[in-house]
C-alpha positions in Angstrom: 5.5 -19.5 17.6 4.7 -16.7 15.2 5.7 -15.4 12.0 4.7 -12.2 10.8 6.2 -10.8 7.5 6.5 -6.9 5.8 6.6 -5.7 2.9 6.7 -2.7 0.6 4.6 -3.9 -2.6 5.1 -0.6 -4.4 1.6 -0.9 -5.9 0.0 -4.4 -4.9 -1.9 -4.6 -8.3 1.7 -4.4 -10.2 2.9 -6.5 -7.5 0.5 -9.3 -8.1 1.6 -9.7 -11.7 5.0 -10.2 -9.9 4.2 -13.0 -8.2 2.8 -12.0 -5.4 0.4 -14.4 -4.2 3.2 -17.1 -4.6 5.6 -15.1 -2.5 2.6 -14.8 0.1 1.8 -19.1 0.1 5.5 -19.7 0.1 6.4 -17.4 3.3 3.4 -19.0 5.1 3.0 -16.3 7.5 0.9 -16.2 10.2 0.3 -11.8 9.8 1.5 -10.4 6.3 1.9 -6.7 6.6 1.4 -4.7 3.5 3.0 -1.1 2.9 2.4 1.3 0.0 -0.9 -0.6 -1.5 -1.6 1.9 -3.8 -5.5 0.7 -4.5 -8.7 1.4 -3.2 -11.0 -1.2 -1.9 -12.5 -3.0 -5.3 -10.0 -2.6 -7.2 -8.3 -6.2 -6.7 -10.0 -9.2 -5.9 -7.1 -10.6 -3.4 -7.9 -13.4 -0.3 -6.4 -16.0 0.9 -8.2 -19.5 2.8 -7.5 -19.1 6.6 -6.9 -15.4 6.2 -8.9 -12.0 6.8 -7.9 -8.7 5.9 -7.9 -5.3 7.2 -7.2 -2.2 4.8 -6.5 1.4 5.3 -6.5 3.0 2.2 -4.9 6.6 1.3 -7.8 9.6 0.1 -5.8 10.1 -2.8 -6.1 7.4 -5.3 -2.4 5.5 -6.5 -1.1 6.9 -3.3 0.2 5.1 0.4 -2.0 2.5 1.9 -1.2 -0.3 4.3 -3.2 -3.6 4.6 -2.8 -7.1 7.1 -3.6 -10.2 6.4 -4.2 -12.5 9.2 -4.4 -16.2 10.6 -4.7 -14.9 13.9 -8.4 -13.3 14.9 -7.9 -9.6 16.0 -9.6 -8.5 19.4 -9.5 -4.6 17.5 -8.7 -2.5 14.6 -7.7 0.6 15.0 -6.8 2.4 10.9 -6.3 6.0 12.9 -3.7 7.8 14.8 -6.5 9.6 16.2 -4.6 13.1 14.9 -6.3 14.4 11.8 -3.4 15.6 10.4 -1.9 12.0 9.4 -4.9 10.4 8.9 -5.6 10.8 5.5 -3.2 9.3 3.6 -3.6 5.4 4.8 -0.6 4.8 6.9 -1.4 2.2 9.4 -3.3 -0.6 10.4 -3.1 -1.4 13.9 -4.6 -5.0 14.5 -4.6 -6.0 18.9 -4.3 -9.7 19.4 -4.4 -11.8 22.8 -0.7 -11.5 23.3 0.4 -8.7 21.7 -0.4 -5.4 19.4 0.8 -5.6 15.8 1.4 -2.6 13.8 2.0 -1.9 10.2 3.4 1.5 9.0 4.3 3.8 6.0 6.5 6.5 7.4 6.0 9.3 4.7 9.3 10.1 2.5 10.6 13.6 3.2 10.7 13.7 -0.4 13.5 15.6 -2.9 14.7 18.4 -1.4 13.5 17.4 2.0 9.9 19.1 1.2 8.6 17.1 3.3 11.1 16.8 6.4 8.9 19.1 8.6 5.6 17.2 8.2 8.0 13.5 8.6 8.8 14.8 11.6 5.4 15.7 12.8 4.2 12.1 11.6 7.3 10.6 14.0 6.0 12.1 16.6 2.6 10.9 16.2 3.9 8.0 15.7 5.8 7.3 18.6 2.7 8.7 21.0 0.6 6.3 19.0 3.1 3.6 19.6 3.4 4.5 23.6 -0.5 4.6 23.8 -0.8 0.9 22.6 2.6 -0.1 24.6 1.2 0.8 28.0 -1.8 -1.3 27.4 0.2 -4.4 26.1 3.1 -5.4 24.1 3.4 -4.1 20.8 5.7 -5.7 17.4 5.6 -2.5 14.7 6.8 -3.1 11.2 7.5 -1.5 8.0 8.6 0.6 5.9 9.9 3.4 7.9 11.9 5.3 5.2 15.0 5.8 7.3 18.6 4.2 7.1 19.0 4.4 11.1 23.1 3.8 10.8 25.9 4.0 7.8 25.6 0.1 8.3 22.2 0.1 6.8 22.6 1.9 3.8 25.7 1.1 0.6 26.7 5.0 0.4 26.6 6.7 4.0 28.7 9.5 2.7 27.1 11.0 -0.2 23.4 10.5 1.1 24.0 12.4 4.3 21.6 15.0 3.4 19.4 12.9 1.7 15.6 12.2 2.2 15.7 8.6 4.1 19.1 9.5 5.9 19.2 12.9 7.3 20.4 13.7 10.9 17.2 14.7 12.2 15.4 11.5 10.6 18.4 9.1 12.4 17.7 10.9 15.4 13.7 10.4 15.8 14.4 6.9 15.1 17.1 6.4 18.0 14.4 8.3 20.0 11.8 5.6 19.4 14.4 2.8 20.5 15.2 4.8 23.4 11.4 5.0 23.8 11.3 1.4 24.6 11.5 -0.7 21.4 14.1 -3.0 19.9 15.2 -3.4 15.8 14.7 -6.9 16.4 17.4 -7.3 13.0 20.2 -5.2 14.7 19.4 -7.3 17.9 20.0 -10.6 16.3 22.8 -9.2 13.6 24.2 -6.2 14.7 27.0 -6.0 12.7 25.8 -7.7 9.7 26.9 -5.6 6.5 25.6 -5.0 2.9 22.0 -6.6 3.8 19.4 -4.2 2.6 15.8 -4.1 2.0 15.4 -1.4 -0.6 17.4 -0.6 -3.6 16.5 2.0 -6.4 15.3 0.9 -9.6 17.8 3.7 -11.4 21.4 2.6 -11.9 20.8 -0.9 -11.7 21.1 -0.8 -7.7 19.6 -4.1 -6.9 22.1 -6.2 -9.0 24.9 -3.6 -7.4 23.2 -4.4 -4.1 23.7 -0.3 -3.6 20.5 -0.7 -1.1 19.4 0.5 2.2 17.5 -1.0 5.0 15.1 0.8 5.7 12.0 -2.0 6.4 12.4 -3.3 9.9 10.0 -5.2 12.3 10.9 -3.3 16.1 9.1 -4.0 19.3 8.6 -3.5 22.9 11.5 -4.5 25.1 9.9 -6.4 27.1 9.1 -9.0 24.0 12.9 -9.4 23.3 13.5 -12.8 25.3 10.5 -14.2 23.5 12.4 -13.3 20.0 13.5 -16.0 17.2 14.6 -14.7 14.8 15.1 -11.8 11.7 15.6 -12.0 8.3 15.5 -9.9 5.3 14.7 -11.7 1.9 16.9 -10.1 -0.1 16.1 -13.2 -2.7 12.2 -12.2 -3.3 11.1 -10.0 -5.9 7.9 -8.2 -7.1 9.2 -4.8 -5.4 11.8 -2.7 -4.9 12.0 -3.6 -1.5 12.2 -7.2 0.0 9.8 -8.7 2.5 10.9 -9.0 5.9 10.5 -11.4 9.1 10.1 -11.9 12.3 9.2 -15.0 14.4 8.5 -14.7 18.3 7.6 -16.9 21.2 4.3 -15.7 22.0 
């Protein structure tokens, strides 16, 4: 069995004063996936016994960055989409074990205004050639923050954030493209009608103790890896962020 945890640190130097290397013993995970770092290498003396770690950090300093820590020894690393374009900002680390890939990911926020919508999509699409790519060569678990609330279930207010960065039609729809791609939300497969369960929640308008949240953190993966699935769970109990780690143990 394997256990593989996300999570959005929101800056893993703050983080760390948050408890975060607590958090990490207690969830014992076999592959802990970091998003949003927000460091460059140097800046925080962070290991673990038993574990090694991979980084991709963003060009811009404070900014992005993705990181995995792992039990399990990687076969290759890839820290590129191999498309310049998206390469720059830190959003991946791709680590290829015996039985399976594993992929962590920060989808960029289209931003206010939706500034950004046109270069998120571009970024989906990379994405989802990026995820094919590794699919056709073996099975692949992808996780993290992928800054979209796929259905009104996964987000408090569906009606007022329609147009909103995180929840706009076009967003929803690239998403249901990369499940119809071939991969599973591995939550929704084991819960799929589980309400008011969210892994982000602003820090404005004290949203986290409203639980006015959204999921937006999942773990998905090939198809073919759904009988070997355990179970999904959102901690909505940890803190150190403003999102919540989440899980994921398989059969492999």
């Amino acid at each position: 069995m394997l256990k593989f945890i996300s999570w959005n640190v929101n800056g893993l130097r703050a983080c760390d004063g948050k408890g975060f290397r607590e958090t990490f013993a207690a969830l014992d995970a076999d592959a802990f996936c970091l998003q949003e770092t927000k460091m460059q290498a140097g800046q925080l003396d962070m290991s673990f016994p038993g574990y090694e770690s991979y980084w991709n950090y963003a060009e811009k300093k404070g900014y992005s960055g993705t990181a995995i820590f792992t039990r399990l020894k990687p076969l290759q690393v890839l820290t590129s989409f191999g498309e310049d374009e998206h390469d720059h900002e830190g959003r991946v680390v791709a680590l290829e074990f015996d039985a399976c890939w594993l992929v962590t990911v920060y989808v960029p926020n289209s931003q206010d205004g939706l500034r950004r919508l046109d270069y998120r999509m571009r970024f989906d699409e990379c994405l989802r050639r990026f995820l094919l790519r590794l699919d056709a060569q073996k099975p692949v678990v992808v996780c993290g923050d992928l800054n979209v609330a796929h259905q009104e279930i996964d987000l408090k207010n569906p009606k007022s954030n329609r147009r909103n960065a995180g929840f706009t039609d076009e967003e929803r729809e690239s998403f249901s493209q990369l499940l119809s791609a071939g991969f599973t939300d591995t939550f929704r497969h084991f819960y799929p009608d589980l309400k008011d369960i969210y892994s982000w929640w602003s820090y404005r308008f004290k949203a986290r103790e409203k639980n006015a949240g959204w999921r937006i953190d999942y773990f998905l993966c090939s198809q073919r890896l759904v009988p070997q699935l355990i179970d999904a769970k959102i901690h909505t109990d940890i803190f150190g962020s403003d999102h919540c780690p989440v899980e994921l143990t398989l059969n492999v």
